[in-house]
PDB file of N, CA, C and O in Angstrom, chain B, residues numbered from 101:
ATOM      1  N   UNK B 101     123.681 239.421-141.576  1.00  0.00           N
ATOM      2  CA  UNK B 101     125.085 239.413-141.219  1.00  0.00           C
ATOM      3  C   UNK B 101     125.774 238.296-142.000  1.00  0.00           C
ATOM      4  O   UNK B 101     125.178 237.226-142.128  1.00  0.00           O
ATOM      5  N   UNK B 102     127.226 238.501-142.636  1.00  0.00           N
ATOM      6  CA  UNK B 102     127.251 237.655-143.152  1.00  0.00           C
ATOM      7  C   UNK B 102     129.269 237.309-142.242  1.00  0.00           C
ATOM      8  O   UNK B 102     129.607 238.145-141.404  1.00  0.00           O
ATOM      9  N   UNK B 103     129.814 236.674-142.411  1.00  0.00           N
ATOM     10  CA  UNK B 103     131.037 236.089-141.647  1.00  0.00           C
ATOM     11  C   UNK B 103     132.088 235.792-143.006  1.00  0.00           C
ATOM     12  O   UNK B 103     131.777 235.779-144.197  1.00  0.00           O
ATOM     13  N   UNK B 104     133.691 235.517-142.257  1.00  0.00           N
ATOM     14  CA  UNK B 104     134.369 235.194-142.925  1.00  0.00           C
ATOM     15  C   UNK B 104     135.322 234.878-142.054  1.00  0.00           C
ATOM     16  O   UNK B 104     135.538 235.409-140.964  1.00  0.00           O
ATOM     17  N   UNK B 105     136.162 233.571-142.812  1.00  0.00           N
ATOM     18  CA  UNK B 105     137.104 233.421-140.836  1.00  0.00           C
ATOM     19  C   UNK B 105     138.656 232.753-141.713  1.00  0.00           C
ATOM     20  O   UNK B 105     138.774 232.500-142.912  1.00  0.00           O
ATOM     21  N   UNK B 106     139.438 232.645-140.872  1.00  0.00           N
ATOM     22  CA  UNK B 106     140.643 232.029-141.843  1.00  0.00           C
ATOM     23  C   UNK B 106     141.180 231.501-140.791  1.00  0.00           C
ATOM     24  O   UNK B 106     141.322 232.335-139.897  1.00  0.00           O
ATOM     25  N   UNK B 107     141.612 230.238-140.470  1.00  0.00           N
ATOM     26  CA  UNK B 107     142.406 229.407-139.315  1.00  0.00           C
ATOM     27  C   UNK B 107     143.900 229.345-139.887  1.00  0.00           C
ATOM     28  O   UNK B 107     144.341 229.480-141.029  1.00  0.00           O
ATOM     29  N   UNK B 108     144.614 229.045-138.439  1.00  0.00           N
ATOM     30  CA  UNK B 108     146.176 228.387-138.421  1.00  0.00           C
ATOM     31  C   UNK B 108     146.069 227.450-139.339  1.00  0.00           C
ATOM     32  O   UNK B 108     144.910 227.154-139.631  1.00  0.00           O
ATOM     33  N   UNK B 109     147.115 226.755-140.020  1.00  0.00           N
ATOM     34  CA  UNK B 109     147.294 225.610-140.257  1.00  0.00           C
ATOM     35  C   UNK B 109     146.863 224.462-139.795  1.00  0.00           C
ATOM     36  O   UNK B 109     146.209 223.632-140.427  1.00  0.00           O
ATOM     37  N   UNK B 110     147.281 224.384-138.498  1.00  0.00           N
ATOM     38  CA  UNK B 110     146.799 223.138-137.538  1.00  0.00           C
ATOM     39  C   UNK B 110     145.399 223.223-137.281  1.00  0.00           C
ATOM     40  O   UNK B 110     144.903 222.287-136.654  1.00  0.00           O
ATOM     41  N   UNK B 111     144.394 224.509-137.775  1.00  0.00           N
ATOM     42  CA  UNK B 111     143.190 224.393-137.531  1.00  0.00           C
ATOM     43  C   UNK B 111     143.076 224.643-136.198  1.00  0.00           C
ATOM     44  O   UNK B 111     142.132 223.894-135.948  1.00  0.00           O
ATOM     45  N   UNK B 112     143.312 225.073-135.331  1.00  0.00           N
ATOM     46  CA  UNK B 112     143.831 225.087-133.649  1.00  0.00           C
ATOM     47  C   UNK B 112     143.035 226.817-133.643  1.00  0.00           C
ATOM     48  O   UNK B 112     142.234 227.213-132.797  1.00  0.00           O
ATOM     49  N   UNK B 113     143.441 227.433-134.582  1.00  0.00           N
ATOM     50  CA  UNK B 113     143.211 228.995-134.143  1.00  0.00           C
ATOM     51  C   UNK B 113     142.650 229.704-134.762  1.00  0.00           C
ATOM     52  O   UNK B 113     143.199 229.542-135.852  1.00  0.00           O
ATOM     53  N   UNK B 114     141.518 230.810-134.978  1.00  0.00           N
ATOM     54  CA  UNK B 114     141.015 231.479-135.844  1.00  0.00           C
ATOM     55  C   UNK B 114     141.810 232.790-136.128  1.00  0.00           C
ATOM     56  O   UNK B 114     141.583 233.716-135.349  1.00  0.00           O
ATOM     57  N   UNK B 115     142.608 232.980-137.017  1.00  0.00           N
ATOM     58  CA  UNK B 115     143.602 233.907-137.108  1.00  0.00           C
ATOM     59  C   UNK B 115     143.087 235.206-137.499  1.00  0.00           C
ATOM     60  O   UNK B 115     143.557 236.255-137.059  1.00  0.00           O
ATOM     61  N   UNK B 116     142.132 235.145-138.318  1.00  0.00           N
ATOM     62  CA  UNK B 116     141.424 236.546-138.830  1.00  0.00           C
ATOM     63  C   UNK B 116     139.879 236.050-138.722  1.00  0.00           C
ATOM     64  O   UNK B 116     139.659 234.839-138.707  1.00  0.00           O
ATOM     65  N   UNK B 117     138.997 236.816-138.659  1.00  0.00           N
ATOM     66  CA  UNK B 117     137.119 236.662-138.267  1.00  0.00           C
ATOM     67  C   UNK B 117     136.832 238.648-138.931  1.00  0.00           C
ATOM     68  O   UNK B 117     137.275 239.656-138.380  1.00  0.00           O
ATOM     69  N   UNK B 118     135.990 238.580-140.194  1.00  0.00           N
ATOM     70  CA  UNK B 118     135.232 239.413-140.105  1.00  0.00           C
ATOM     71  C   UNK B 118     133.858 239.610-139.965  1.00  0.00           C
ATOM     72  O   UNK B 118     133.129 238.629-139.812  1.00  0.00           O
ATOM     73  N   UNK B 119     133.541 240.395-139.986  1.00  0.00           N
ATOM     74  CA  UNK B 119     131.845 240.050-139.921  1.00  0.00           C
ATOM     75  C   UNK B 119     131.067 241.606-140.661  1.00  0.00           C
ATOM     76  O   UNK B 119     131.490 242.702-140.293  1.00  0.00           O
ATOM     77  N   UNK B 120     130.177 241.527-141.473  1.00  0.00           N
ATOM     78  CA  UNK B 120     129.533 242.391-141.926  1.00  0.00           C
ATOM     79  C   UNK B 120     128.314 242.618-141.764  1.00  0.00           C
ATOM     80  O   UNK B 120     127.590 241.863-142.414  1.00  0.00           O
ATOM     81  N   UNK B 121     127.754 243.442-141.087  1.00  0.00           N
ATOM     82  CA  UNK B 121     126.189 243.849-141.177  1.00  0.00           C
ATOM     83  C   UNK B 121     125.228 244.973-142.634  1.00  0.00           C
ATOM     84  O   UNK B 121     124.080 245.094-143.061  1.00  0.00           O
ATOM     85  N   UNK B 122     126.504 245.516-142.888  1.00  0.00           N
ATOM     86  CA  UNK B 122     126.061 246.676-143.828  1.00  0.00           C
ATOM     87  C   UNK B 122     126.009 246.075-145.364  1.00  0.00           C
ATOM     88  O   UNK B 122     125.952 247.001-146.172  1.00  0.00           O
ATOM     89  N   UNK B 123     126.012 244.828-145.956  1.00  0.00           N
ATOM     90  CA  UNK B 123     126.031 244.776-147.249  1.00  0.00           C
ATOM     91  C   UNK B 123     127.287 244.762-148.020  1.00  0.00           C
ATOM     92  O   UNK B 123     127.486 244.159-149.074  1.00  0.00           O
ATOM     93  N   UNK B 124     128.124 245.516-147.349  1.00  0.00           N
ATOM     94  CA  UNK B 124     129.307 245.730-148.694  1.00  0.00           C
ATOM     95  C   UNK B 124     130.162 244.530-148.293  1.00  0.00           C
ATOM     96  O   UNK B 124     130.102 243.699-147.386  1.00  0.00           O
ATOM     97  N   UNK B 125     131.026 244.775-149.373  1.00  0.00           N
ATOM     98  CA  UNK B 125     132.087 243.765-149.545  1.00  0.00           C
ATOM     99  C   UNK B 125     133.281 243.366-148.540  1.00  0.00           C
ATOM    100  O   UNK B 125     133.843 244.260-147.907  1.00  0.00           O
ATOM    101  N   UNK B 126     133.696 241.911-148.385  1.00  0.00           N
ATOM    102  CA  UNK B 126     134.839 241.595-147.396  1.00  0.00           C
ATOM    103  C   UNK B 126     135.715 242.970-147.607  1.00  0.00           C
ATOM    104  O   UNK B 126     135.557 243.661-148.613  1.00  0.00           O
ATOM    105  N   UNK B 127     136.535 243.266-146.703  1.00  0.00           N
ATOM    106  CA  UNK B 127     137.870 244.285-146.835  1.00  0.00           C
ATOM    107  C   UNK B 127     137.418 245.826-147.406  1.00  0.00           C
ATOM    108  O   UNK B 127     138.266 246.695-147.610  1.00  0.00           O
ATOM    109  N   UNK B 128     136.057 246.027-147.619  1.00  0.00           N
ATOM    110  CA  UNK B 128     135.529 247.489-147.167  1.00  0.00           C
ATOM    111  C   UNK B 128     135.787 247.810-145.963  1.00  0.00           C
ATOM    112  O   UNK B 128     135.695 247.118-144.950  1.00  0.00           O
ATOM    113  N   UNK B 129     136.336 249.604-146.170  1.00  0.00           N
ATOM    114  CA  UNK B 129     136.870 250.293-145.042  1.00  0.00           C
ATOM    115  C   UNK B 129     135.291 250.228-143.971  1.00  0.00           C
ATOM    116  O   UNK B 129     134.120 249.991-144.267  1.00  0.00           O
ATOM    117  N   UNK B 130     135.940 250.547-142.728  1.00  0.00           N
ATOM    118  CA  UNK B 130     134.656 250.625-141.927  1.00  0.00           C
ATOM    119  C   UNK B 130     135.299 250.539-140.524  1.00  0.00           C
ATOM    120  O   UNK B 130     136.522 250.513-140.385  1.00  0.00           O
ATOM    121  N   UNK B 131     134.511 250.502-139.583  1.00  0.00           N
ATOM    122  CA  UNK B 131     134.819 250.038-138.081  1.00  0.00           C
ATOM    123  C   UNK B 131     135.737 248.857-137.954  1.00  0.00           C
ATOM    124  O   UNK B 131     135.608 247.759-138.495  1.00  0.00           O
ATOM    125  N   UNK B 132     136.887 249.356-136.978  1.00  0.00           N
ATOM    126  CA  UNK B 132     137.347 248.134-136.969  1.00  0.00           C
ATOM    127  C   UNK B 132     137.649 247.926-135.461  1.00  0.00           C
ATOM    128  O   UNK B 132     138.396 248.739-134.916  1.00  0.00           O
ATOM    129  N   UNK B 133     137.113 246.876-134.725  1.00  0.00           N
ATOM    130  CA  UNK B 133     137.930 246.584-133.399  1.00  0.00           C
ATOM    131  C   UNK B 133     138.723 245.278-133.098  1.00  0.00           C
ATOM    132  O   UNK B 133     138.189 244.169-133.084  1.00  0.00           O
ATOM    133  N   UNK B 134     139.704 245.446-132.920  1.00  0.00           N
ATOM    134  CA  UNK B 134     140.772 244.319-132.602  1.00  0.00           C
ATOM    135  C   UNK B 134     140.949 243.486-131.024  1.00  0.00           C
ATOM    136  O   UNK B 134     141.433 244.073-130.056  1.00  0.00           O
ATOM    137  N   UNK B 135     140.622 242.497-130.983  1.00  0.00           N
ATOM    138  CA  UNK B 135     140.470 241.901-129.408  1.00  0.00           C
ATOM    139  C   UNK B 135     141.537 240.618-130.002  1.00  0.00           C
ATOM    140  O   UNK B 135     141.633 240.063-131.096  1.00  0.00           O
ATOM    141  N   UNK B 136     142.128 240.496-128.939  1.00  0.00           N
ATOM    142  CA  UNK B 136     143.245 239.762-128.767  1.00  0.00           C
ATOM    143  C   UNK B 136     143.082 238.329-127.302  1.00  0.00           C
ATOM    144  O   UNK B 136     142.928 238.883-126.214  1.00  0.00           O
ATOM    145  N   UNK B 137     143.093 237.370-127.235  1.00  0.00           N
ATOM    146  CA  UNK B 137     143.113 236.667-126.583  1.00  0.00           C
ATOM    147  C   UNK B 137     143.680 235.348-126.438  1.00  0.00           C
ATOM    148  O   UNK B 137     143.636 234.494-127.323  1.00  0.00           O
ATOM    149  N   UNK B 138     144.354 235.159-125.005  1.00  0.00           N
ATOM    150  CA  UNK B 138     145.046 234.128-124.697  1.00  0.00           C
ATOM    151  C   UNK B 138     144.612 232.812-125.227  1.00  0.00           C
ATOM    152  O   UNK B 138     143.673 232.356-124.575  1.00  0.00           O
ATOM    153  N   UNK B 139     144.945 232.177-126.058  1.00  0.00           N
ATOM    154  CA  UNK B 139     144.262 230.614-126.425  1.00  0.00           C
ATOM    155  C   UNK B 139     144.301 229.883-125.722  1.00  0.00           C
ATOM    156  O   UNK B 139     143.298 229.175-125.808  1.00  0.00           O
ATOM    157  N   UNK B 140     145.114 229.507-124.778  1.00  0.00           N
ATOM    158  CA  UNK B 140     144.988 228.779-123.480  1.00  0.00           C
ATOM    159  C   UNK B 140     143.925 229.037-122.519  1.00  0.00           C
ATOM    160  O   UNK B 140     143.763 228.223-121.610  1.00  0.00           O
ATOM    161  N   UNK B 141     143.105 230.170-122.613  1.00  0.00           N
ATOM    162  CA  UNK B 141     141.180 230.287-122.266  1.00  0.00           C
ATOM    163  C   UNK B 141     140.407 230.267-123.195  1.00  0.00           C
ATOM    164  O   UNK B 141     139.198 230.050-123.100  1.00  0.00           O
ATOM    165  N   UNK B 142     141.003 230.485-124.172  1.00  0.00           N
ATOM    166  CA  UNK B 142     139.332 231.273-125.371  1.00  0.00           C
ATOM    167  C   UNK B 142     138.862 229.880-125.533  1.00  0.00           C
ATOM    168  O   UNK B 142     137.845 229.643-126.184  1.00  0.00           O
TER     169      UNK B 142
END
């Protein structure tokens, strides 16, 4: 598995997170699920 992550400015927030199991390249089409959460818990 390999990761990729991109923060806010302030470093405070992870704005985008992918993650790959299959080999191919960042921004290959594929599964995508979107989860959204309050930062005041995460």
């Amino acid at each position: 598995m390999v990761s990729r992550a991109e923060f806010s400015p302030d470093g405070r927030y992870r704005t985008v997170l992918e993650r790959r199991w299959d080999g191919l390249p960042f921004g290959s089409p594929g599964v995508c699920a979107w989860i959204m959460m309050n930062p005041s818990i995460s």
